[in-house]
N, C-alpha and C positions, 0 to 999 in steps of 0.2 A: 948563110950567116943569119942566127937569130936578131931580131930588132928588139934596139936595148934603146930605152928614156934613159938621157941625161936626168940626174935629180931635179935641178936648177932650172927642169923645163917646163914644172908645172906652178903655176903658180897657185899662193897661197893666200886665201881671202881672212884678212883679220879681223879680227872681231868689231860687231859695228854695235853701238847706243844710238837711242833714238830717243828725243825730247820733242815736247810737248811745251808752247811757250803762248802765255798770252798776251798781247801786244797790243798796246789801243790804236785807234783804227789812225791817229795822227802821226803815228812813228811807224806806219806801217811798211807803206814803202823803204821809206829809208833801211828799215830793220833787211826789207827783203832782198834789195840791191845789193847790202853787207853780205847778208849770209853767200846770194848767189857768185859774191867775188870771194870767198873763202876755198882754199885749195883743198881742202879735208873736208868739204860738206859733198856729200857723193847724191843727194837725193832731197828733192824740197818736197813737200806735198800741203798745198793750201787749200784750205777751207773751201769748200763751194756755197757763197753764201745764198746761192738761186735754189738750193736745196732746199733752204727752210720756208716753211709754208709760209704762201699770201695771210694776207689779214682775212681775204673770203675764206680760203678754205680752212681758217683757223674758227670764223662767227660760222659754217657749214658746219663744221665739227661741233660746236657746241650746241648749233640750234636740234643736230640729231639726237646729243645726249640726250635734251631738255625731251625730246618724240619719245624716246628708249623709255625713259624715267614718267614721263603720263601712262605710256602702256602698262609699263609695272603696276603700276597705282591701280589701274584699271581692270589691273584681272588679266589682259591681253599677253603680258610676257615674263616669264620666269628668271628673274636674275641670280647668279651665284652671290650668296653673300660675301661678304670681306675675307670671312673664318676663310670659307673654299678655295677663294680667290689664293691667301697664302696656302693652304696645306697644297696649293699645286707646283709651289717651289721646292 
């Protein structure tokens, strides 16, 4: 005897929207505990805010530019212009 699928077996995923929502940091939770009690939210995904760089490695960053930017000056290093910089989009 061939194996036959009922129809009604597979289920059917409907179509999902995804929002993007910016919340100040004082109605945060509350906001989050709502959303996580809503029957229809299938998926939360929060910010990592450990992601965004220290204040070191943001004053690192810049004190490199300011090293990049004397070599220039100096003869030591070839930088692409702005022009190049776009025409590589």
């Amino acid at each position: 005897m061939p194996f036959k699928l009922h129809p009604l077996s597979f289920k059917t995923t409907k179509p999902m929207r995804q929002v993007t929502l910016h919340i100040p940091d004082s109605s945060y939770r509350f906001f989050m505990e709502l959303a996580k009690n809503l029957h229809f939210v299938k998926k939360i995904e929060e910010e990592d805010l450990e992601k965004a760089p220290t204040k070191k490695q943001v004053l690192d960053s810049i004190t490199e530019g300011i090293k990049l930017a004397g070599q220039h000056k100096q003869g030591k290093l070839k930088l692409k212009t702005a022009k190049q910089l776009l025409d590589e989009l």
